[in-house]
N, C-alpha and C positions, 0 to 999 in steps of 0.2 A: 078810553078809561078802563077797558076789560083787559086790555093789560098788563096796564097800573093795578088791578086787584089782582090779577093769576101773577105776577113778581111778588104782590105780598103774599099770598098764599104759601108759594112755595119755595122763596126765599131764606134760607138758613138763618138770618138775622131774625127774621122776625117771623114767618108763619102763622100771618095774622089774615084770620077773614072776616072780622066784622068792623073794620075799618070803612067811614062814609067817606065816600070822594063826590067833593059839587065841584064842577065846571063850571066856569062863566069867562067867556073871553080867553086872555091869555091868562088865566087866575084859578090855579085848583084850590081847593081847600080838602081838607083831613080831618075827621074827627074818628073818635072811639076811646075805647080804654085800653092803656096796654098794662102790660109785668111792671115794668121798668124804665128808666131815664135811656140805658142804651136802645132797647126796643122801640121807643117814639124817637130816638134821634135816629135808628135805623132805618124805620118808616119815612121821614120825612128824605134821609139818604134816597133810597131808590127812588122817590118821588122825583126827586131832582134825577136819576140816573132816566128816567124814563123817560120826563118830558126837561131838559137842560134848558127848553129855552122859556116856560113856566113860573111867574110867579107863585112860590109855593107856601100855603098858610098853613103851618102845621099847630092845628087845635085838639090833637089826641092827649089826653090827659094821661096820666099815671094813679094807677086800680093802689089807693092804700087800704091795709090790711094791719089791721089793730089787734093785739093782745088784750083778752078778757081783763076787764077789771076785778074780778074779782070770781074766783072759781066759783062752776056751775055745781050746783048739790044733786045728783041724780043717784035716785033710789030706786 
């Protein structure tokens, strides 16, 4: 699995370290938050290039990020 974390690290897709990986069996699982839709499908990419013969659950969500409702007054 220390692998699997130093490819996310320093893989151009994604450059992600706070990605949880659980073992069990032949079964990773993935959690965290990422940027974006391509960066969890990028995550869950290498997971698969790392371990091909793993079933891989990928549960890392996607970080949304909202516009103010209504501007802040700072004086």
């Amino acid at each position: 699995l220390s692998h699997l974390r130093e490819c996310l690290a320093e893989d151009s897709r994604t450059n992600e370290l706070d990605i949880q990986i659980d073992h069990s069996g032949n079964k990773i699982l993935l959690r965290g938050e990422v940027s974006g839709q391509e960066r969890r499908d990028a995550v869950g990419q290498i997971a698969r290039e790392c371990f091909p013969e793993a079933t891989i659950e990928n549960q890392v969500r996607i970080l949304s990020f909202q516009e103010p409702v209504e501007a802040e007054d700072v004086q």
